[in-house]
Each structure stands twice: as structure tokens, then as C-alpha cells.
C-alpha positions as CSV (number, residue, x, y, z in Angstrom):
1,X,7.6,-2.5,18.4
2,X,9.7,-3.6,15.3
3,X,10.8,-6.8,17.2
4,X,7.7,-7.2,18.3
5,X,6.0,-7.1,14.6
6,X,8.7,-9.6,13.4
7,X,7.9,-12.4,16.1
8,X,4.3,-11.9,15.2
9,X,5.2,-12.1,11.6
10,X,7.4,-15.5,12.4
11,X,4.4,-17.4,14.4
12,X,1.0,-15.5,14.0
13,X,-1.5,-13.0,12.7
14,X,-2.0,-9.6,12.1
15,X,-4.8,-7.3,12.3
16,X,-4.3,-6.0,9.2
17,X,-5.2,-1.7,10.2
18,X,-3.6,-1.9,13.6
19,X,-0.2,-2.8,11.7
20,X,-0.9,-0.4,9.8
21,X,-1.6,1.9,12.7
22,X,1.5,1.0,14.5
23,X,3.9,0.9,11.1
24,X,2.9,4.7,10.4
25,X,3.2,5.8,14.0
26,X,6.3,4.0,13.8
27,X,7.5,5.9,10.6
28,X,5.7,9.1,12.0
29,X,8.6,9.3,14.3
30,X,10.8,8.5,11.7
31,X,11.3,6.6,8.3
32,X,12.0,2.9,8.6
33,X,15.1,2.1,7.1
34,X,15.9,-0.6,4.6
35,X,17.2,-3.1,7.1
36,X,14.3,-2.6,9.4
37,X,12.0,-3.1,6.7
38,X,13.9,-6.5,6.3
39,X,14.6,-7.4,10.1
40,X,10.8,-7.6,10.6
41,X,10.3,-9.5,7.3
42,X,8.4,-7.3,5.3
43,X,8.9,-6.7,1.6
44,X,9.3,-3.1,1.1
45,X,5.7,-3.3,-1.2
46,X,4.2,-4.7,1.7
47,X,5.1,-1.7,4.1
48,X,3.6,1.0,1.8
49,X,0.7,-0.9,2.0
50,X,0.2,-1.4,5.8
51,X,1.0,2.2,5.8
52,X,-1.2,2.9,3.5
53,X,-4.1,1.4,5.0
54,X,-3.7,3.3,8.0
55,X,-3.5,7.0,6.4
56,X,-5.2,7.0,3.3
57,X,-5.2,9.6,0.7
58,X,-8.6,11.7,0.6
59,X,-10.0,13.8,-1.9
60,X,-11.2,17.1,-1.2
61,X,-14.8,17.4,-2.2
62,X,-13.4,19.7,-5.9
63,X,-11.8,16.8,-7.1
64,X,-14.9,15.0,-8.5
65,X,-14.6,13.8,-11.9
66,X,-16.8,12.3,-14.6
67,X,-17.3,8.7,-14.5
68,X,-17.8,6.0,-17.6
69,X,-20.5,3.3,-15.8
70,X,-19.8,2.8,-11.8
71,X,-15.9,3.8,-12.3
72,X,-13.3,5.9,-13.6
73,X,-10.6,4.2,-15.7
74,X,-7.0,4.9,-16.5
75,X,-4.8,3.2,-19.4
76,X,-1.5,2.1,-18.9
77,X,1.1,1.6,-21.9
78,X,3.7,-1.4,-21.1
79,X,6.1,-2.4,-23.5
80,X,5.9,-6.0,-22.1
81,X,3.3,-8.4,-21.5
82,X,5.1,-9.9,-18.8
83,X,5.7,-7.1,-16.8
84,X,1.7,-5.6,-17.9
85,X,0.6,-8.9,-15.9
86,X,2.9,-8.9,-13.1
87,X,1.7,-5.4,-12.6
88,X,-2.1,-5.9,-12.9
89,X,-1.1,-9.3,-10.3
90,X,0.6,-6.9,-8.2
91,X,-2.1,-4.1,-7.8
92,X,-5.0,-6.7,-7.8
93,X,-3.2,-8.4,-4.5
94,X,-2.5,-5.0,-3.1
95,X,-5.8,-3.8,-3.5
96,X,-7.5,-6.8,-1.9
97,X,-4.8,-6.6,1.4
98,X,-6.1,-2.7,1.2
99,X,-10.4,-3.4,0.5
100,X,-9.9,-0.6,-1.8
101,X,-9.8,0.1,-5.7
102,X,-6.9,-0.8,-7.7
103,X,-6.9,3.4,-8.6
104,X,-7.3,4.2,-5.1
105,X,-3.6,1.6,-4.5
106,X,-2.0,3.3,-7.1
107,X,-2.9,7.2,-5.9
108,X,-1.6,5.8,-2.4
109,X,1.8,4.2,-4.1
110,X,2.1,7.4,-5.9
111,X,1.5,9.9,-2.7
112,X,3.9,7.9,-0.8
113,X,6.3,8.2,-3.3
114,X,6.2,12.0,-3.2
115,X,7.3,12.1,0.7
């Protein structure tokens, strides 16, 4: 399957949830390595987000919060500018691979990063 997704990476297309599909059952069965990761020419960023596409994080119908307009918003302090915009870059790219919020890329980042 690996080899598979790195020939189709070389010389094709992806459907973006199926990879996702396949990447978590994939890592279901156990974690891809570093060198996988790299073998089928992913960046690492770029795995957590095919994975996350196919499992999401969901909130359970008590975590409702207030809202300010049509969203809820989070500050960030950065001590750099430079790294601020490579970050907002970042997240806006992620979140438009995903069709999902920028908040709902970071919970997912940050869920993953608890496994």
C-alpha cells in the first residue's frame, strides 16, 4: 500500500479522504515510521493531515461553548513575526487540504499529538 501511495505520489492524484482512509488503516495496524513517511514522499505535516481527514475529532454534544459572531476565537502569543506568519500560512494551507476550520486543524494536530 505504501509503495503503492508513493508511485501515485510520483505520477498522479489523490483522492484526498481515501488517502486518508488508507494512511490511518495503514497506521491503525501500526505507526508509520519516519522513513516510511519519507519513502512515500510525504512530509510528516502532511501525514497528520491525511490522517486527519479520515478520523476526525468530534465533540460530544457538552462541549458547546459561547461564540463571539459566527465563530469562536483563540489568541496566540509568538515572539516572532516570522514564525506568527509561517504559522497562520501553515494552518490556513492545512485547513483548506482538510475543508475544515483553522481551530478544528489545530484540535486535530493537538489530539494526534497526545497518541
Amino acid at each position: 500500500k505504501l509503495m503503492n501511495i508513493a508511485l501515485n505520489k510520483v505520477s498522479g492524484s489523490f483522492d484526498v479522504r481515501l488517502l486518508g482512509e488508507v494512511l490511518e488503516d495503514i497506521h491503525h495496524m501500526r505507526p508509520i515510521g519516519e522513513a516510511e513517511v519519507k519513502l512515500i514522499g510525504l512530509e510528516d505535516s502532511e501525514l497528520r493531515s491525511y490522517l486527519q481527514i479520515a478520523d476526525p475529532p468530534r465533540l460530544s454534544d457538552d462541549d458547546t461553548m459561547p461564540t463571539f459572531g459566527q465563530s469562536v476565537t483563540l489568541s496566540l502569543a509568538f515572539t516572532d513575526t516570522k514564525v506568527r506568519d509561517a504559522v497562520k500560512v501553515k494552518l490556513a494551507a492545512l485547513a483548506e487540504v482538510q475543508k475544515q476550520s483553522t481551530g478544528d486543524v489545530v484540535m486535530g494536530l493537538l489530539e494526534r499529538r497526545k497518541r
